[in-house]
MDTraj code that builds the backbone (N, CA, C; nanometers):
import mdtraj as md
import numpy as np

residues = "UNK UNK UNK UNK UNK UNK UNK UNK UNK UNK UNK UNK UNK UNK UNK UNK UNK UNK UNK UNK UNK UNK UNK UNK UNK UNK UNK UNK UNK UNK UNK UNK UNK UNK UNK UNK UNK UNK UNK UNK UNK UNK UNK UNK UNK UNK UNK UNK UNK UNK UNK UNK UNK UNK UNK UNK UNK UNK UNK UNK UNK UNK UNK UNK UNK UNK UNK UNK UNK UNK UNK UNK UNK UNK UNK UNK UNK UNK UNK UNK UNK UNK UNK UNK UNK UNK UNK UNK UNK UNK UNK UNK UNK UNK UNK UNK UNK UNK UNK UNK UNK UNK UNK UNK UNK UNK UNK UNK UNK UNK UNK".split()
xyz = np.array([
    [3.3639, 6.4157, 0.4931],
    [3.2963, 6.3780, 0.3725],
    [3.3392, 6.2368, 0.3340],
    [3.2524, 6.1417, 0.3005],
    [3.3209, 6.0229, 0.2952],
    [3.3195, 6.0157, 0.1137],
    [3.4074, 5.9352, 0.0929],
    [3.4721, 5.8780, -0.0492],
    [3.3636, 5.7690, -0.0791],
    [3.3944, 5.8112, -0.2446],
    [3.3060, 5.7331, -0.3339],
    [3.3584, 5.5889, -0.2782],
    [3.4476, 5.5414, -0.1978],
    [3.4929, 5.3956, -0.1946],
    [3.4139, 5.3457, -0.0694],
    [3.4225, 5.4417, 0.0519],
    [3.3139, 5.3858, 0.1527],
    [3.1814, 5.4096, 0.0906],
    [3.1355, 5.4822, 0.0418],
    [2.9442, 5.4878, 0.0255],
    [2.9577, 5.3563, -0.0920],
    [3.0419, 5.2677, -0.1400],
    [3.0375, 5.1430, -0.1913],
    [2.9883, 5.0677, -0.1067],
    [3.1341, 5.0413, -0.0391],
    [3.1535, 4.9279, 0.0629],
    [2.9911, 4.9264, 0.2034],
    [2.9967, 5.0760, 0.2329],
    [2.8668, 5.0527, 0.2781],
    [2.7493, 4.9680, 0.2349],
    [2.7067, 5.0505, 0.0907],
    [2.6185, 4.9621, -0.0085],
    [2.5737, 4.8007, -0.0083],
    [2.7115, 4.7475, -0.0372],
    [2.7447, 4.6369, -0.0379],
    [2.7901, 4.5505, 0.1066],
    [2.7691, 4.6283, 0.2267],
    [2.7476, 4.5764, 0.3631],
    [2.6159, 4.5415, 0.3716],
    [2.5357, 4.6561, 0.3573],
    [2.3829, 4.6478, 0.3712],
    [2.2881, 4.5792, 0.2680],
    [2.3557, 4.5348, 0.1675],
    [2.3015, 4.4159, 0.0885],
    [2.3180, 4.2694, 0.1501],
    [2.4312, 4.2716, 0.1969],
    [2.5089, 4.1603, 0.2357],
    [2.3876, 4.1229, 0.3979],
    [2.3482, 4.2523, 0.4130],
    [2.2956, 4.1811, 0.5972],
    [2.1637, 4.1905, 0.5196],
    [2.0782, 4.2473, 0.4063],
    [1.9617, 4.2424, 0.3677],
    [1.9719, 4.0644, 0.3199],
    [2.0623, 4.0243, 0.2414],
    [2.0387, 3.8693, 0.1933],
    [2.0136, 3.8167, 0.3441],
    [2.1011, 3.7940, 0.4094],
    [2.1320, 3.7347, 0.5490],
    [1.9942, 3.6976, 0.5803],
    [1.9447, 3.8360, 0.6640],
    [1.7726, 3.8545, 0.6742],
    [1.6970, 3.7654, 0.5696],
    [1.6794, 3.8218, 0.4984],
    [1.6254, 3.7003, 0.3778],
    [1.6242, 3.5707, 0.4117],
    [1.7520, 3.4773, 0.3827],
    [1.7623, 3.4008, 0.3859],
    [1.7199, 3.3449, 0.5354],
    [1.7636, 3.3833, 0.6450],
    [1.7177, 3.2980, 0.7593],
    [1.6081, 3.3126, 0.8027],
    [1.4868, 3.4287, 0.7109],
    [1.2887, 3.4125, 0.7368],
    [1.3272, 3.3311, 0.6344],
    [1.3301, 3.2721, 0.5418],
    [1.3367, 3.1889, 0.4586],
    [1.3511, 3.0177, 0.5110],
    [1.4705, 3.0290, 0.6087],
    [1.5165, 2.9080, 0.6498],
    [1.3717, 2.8875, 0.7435],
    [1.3343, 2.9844, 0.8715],
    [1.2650, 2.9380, 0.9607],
    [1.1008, 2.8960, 0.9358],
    [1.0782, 2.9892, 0.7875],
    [0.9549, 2.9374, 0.7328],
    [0.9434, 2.7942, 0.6922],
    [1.0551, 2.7702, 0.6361],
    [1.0564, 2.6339, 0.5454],
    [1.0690, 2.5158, 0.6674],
    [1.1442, 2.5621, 0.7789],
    [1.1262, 2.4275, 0.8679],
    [0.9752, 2.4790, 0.9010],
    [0.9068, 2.5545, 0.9363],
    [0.7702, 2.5763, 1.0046],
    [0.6761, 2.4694, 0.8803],
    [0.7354, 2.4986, 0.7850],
    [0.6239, 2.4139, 0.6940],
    [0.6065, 2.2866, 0.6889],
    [0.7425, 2.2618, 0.6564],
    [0.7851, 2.1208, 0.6697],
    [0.8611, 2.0601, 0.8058],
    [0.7754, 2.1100, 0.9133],
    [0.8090, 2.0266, 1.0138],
    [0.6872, 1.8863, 1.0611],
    [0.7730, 1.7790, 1.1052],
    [0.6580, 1.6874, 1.1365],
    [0.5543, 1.6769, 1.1879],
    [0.4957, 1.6440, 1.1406],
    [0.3480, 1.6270, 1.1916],
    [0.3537, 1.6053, 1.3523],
    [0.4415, 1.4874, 1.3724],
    [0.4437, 1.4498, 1.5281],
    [0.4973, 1.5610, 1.6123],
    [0.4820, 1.7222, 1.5732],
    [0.5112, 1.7767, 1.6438],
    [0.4004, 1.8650, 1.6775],
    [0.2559, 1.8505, 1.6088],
    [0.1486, 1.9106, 1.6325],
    [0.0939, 1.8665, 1.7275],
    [0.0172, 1.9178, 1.8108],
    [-0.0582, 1.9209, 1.9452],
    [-0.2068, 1.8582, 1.9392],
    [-0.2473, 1.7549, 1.8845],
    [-0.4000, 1.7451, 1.8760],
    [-0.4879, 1.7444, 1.9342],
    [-0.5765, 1.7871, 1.9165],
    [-0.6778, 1.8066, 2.0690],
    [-0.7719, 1.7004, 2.0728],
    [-0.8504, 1.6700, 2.1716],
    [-0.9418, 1.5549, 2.2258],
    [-1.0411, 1.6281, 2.1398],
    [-1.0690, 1.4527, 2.0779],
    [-1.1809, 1.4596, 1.9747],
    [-1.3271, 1.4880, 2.0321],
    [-1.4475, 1.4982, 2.0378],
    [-1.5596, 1.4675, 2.0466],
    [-1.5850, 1.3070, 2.0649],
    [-1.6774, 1.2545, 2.1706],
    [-1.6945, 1.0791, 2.1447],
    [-1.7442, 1.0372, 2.0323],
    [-1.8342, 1.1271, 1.9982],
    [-1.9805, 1.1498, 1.9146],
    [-1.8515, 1.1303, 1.7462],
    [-1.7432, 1.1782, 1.7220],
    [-1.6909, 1.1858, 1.6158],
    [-1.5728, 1.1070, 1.6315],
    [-1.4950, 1.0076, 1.7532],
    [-1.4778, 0.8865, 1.7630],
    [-1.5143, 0.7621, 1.7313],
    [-1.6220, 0.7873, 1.7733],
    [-1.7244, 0.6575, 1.7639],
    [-1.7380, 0.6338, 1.6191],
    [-1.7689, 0.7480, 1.5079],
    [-1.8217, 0.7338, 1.3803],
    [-1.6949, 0.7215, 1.2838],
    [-1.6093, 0.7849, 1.3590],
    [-1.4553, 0.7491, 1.3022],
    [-1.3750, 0.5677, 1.2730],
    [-1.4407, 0.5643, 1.4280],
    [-1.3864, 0.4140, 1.4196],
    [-1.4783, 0.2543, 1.3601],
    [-1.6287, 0.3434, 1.3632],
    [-1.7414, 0.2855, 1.2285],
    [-1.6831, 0.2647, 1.0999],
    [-1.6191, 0.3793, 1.0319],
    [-1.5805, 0.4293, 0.9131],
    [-1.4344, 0.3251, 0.8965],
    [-1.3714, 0.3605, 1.0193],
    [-1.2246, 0.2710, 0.9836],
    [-1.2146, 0.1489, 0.9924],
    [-1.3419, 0.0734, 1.0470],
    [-1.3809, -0.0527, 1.0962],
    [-1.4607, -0.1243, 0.9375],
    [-1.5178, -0.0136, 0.9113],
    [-1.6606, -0.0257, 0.7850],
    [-1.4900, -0.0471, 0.6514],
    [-1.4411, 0.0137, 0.5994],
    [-1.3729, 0.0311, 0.5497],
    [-1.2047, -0.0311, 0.5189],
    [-1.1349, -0.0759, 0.6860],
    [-1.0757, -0.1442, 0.6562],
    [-0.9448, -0.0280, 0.6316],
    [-0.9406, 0.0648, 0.7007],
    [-0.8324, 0.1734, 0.7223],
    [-0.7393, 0.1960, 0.7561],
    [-0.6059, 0.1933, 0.7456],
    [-0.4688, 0.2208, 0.8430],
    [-0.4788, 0.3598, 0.8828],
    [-0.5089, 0.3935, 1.0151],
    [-0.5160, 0.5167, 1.0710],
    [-0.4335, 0.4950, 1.2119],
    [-0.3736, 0.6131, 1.2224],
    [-0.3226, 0.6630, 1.3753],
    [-0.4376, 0.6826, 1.5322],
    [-0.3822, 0.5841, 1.6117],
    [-0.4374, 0.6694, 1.7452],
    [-0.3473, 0.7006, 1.8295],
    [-0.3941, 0.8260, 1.8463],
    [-0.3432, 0.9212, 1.9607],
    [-0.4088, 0.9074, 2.0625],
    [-0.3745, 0.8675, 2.1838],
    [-0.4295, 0.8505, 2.3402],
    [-0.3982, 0.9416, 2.4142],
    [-0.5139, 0.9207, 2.5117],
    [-0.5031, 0.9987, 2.6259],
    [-0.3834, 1.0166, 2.7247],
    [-0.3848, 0.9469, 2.7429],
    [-0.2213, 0.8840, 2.8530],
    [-0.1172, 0.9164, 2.7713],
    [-0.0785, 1.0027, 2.6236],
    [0.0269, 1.0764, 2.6371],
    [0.1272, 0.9551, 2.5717],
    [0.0524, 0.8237, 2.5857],
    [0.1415, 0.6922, 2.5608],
    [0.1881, 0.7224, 2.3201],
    [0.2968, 0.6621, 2.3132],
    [0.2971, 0.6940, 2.1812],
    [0.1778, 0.6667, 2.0903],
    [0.1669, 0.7394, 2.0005],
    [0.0659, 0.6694, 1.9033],
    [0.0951, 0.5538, 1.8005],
    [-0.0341, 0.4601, 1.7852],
    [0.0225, 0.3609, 1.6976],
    [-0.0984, 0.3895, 1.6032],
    [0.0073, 0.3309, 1.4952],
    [-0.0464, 0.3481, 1.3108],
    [-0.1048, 0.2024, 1.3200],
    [-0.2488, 0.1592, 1.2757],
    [-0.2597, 0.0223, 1.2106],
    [-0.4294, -0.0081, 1.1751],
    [-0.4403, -0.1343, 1.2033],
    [-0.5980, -0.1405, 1.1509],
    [-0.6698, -0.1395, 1.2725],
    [-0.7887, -0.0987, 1.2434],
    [-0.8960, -0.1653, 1.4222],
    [-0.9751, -0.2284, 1.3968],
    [-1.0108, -0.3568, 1.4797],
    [-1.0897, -0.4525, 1.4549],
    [-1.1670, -0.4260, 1.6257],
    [-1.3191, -0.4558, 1.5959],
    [-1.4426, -0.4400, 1.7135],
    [-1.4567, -0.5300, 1.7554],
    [-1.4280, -0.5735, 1.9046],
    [-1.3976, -0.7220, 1.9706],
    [-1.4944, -0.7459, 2.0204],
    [-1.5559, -0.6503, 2.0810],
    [-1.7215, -0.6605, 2.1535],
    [-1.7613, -0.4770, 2.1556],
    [-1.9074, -0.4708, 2.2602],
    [-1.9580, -0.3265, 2.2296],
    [-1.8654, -0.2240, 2.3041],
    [-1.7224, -0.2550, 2.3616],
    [-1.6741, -0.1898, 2.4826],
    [-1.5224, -0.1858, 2.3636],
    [-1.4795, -0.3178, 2.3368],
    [-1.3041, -0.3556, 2.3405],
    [-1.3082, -0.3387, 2.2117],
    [-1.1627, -0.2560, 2.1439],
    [-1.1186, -0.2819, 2.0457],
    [-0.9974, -0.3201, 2.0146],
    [-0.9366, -0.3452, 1.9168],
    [-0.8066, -0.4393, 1.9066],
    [-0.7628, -0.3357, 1.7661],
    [-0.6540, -0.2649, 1.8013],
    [-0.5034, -0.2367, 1.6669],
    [-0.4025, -0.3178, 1.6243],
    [-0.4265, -0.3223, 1.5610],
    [-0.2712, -0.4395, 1.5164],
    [-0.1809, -0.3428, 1.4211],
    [-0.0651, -0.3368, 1.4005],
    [0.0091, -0.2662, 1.3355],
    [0.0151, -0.3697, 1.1859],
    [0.0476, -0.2964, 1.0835],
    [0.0820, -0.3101, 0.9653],
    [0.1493, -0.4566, 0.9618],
    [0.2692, -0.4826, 1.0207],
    [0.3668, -0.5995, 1.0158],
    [0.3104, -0.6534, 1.1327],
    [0.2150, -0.6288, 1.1956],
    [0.1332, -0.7430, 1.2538],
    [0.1977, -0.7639, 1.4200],
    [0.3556, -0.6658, 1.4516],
    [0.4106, -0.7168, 1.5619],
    [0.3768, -0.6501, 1.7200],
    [0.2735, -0.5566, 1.6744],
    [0.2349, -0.5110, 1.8342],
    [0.0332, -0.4713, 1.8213],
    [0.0347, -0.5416, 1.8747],
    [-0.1123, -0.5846, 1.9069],
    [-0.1656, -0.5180, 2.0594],
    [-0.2489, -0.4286, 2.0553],
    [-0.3402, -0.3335, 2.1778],
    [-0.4553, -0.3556, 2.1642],
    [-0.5204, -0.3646, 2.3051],
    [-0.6478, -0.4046, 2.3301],
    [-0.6989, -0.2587, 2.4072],
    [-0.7841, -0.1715, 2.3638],
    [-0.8093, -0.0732, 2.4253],
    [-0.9302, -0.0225, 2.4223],
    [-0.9731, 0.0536, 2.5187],
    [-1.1667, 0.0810, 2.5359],
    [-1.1583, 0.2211, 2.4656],
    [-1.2889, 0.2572, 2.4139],
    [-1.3423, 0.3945, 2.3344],
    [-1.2584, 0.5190, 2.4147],
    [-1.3023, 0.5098, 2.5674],
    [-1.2532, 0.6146, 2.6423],
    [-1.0857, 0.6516, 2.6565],
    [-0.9883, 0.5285, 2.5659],
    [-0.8541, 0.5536, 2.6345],
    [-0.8330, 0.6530, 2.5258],
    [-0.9072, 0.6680, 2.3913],
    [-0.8517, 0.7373, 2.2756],
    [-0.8715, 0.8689, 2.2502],
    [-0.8025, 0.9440, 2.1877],
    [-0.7636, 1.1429, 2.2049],
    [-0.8239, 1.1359, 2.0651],
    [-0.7520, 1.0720, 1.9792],
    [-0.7759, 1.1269, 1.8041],
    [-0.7469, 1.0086, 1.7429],
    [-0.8299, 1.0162, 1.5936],
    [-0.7667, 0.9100, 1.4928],
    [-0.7597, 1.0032, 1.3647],
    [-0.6428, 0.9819, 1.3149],
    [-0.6273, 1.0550, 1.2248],
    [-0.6258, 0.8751, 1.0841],
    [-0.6521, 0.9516, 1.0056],
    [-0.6962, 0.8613, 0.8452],
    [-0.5207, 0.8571, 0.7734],
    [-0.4245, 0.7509, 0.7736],
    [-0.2742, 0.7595, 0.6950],
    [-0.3091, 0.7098, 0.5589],
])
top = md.Topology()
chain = top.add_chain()
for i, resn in enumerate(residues, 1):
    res = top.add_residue(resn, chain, resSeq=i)
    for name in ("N", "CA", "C"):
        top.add_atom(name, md.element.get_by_symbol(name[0]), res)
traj = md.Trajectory(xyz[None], top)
């Protein structure tokens, strides 16, 4: 027969591993939420919604992200239309400048 002192200490074990539980779905939600963006997977856009994307960011005057095909990092900046083929990104502080065709690009996301 166990004593009023273990059916405590039990009690107060199984609270102790109920917080535990708690707390670490707690922890793994909160990084799931707030984890970076640069860790999402984006998928290849449509051309058809490229093309009108980079109208819009061109028309407008936009700092947006491209994500490429080649896996190469993405750069944040403006796009300017060099002819009907070439376009040109320049970053924000102006220090890395890409010359790249419609077909090299995966996604543009709007920053």
């Amino acid at each position: 027969m166990k004593t009023q002192t273990n059916v405590r200490g039990e009690k107060m074990q199984n609270q102790k591993s109920n917080l535990a539980n708690i707390t670490q779905f707690a922890q793994q939600q909160y990084q799931k939420l707030f984890s970076p963006i640069n860790n999402i997977e984006f998928k290849q856009m449509p051309l058809f919604q490229i093309e009108l994307f980079l109208q819009q960011t061109i028309h407008d005057q936009l700092i947006v992200q491209l994500d490429f095909k080649d896996q190469s990092n993405p750069i944040i900046g403006q796009i300017f239309k060099l002819n009907q083929e070439r376009y040109l990104i320049t970053t924000q502080n102006k220090k890395i400048n890409k010359l790249l065709f419609i077909n090299e690009i995966k996604a543009i996301h709007q920053i």
